[in-house]
C-alpha positions as CSV (number, residue, x, y, z in Angstrom):
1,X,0.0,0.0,0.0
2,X,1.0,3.4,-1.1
3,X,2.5,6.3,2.0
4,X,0.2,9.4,1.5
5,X,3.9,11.0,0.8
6,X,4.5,8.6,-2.1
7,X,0.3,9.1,-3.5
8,X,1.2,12.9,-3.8
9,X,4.3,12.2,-5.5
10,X,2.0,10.7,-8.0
11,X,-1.1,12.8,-8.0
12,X,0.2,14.3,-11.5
13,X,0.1,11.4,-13.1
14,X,-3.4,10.6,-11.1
15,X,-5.2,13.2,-12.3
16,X,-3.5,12.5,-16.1
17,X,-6.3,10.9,-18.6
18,X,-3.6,9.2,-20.2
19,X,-2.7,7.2,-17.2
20,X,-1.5,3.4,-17.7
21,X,-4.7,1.1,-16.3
22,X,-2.3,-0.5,-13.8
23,X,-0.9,2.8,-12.4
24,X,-4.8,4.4,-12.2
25,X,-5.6,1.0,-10.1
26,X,-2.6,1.0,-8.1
27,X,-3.4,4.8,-7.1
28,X,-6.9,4.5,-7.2
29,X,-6.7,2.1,-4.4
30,X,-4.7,4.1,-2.1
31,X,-7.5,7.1,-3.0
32,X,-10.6,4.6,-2.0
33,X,-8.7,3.8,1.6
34,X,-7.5,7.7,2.9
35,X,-9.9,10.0,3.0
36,X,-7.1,13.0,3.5
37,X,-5.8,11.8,-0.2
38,X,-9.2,11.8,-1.2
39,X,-9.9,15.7,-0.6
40,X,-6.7,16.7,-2.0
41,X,-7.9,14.9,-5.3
42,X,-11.3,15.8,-5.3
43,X,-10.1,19.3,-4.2
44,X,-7.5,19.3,-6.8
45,X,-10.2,18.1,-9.5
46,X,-12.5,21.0,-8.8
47,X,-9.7,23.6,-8.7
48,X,-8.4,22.2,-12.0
49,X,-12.4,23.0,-13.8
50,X,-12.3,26.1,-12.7
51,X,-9.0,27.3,-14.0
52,X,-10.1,25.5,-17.4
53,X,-12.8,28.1,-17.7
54,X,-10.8,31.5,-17.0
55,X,-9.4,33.4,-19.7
56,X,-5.4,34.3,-19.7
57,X,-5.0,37.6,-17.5
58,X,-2.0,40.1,-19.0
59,X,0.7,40.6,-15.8
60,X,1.3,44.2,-14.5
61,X,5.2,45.2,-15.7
62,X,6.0,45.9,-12.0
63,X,4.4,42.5,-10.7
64,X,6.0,40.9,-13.2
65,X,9.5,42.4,-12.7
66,X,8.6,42.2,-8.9
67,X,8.5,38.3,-9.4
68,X,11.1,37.5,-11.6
69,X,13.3,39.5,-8.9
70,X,11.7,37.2,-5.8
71,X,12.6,33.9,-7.9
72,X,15.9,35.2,-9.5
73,X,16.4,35.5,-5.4
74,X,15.1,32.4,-4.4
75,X,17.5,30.3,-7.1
76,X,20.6,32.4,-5.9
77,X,19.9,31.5,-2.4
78,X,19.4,27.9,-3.1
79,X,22.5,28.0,-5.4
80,X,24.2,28.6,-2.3
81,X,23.3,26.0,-0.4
């Protein structure tokens, strides 16, 4: 039996309609026995329909230089580690 840990690790490929039959079982089966995994799919599921539905939203030039300076940041920092 799948960890949650290792079911999130494959929720990608969960929620993929391509999935292999044997992988959807073998995740499907962890899904019908946790109920926390459960939510996170369902919740991811719903999320997912309504993101489908919204129309591409232009960036402000200052968010968007604001972010590429927080992640140009974050990289440095991890560089460093």
């Amino acid at each position: 039996m799948l960890t949650c840990k290792q079911f999130l690790q494959e929720l990608n490929d969960y929620l993929d309609p391509n999935i292999d039959s044997v992988t959807k079982v073998h995740l499907e089966a962890h899904v019908s026995e946790c109920p926390n995994c459960f939510v996170i799919v369902d919740t991811t599921k719903h999320t997912l329909e309504v993101y489908k539905g919204v129309e591409p939203q232009l960036i402000p030039d200052d968010v968007r230089a604001r972010l590429w300076s927080a992640l140009e940041r974050k990289m440095a920092a991890r560089g460093k580690q």
